[in-house]
DRENMAR-960447 format. One record per residue (C-alpha): z negated, x, y; residue number from 0. Coordinates in steps of 0.02 Angstrom, whole numbers, always signed. Layout:
N
<node <Z,X,Y>,NUM>
...
***
This chain:
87
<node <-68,+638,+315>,0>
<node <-77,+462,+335>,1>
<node <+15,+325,+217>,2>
<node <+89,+217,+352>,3>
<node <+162,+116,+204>,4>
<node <+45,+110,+104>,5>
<node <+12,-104,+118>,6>
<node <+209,-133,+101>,7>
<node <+266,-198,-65>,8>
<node <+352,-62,-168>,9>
<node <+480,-50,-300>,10>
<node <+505,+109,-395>,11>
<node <+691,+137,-497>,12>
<node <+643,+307,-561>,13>
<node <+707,+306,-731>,14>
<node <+829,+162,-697>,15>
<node <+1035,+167,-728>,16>
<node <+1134,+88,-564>,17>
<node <+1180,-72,-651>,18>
<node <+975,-109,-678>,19>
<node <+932,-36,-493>,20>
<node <+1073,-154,-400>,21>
<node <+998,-301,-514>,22>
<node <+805,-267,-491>,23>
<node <+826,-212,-300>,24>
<node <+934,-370,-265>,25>
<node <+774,-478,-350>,26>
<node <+645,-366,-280>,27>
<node <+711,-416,-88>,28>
<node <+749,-607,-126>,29>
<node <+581,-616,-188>,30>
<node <+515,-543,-35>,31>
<node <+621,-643,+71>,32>
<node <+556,-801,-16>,33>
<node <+368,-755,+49>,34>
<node <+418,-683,+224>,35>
<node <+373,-488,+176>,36>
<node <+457,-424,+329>,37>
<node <+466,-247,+260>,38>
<node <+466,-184,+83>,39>
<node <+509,+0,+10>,40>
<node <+612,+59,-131>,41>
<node <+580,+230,-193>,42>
<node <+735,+289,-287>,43>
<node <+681,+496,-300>,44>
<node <+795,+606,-232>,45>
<node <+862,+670,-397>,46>
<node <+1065,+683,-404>,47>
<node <+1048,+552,-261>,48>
<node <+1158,+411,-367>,49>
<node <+1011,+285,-389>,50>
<node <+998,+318,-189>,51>
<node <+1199,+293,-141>,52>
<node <+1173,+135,-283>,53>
<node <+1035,+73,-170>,54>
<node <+1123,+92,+2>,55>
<node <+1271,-2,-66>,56>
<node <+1162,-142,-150>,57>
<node <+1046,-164,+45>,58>
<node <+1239,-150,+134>,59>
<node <+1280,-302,+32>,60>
<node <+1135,-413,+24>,61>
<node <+1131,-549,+131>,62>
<node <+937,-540,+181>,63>
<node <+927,-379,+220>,64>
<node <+915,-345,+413>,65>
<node <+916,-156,+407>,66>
<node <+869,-2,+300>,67>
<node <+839,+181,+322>,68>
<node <+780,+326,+234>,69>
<node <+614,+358,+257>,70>
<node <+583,+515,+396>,71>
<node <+433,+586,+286>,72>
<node <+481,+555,+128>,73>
<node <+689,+571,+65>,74>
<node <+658,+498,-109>,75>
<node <+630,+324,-38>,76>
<node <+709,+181,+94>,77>
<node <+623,+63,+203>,78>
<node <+703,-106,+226>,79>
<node <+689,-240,+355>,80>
<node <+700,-410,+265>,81>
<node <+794,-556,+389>,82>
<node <+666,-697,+451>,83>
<node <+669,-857,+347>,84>
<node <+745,-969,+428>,85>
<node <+641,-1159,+441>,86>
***
């Protein structure tokens, strides 16, 4: 199989309670935002799925995210689409 992600910056919250996941996902993007990374991933597991739901809800609210889905080949992580900077 190939990694079609594998070049895309990656944060992983395995291990991670919400409150630390909605504060090191909501740094993760602004830093990636900051240097124009277009697209970044966030593996959260599959698990119980709360560090997931936690992660939808942090991407719904954060202003520079464009867009987000759950990854077709692999459930335990999202892609995101980061907005362009603007000049």
């Amino acid at each position: 199989m190939i990694n079609l992600y594998k070049n895309l910056p990656t944060i992983d919250l395995h291990g991670f309670d919400r409150d630390y996941a909605r504060i090191m996902i909501n740094e993760f993007i602004e830093d990636n935002y900051k240097i124009s990374n277009h697209k970044v991933i966030i593996i959260h597991g599959i698990g119980s799925g709360i560090i997931r739901k936690e992660t939808q809800k942090t991407l719904k609210q954060n202003k520079y995210v464009e867009n987000y889905k759950i990854d077709n080949f692999n459930a335990g992580q999202t892609i995101v689409s980061i907005k362009n900077k603007l000049t």
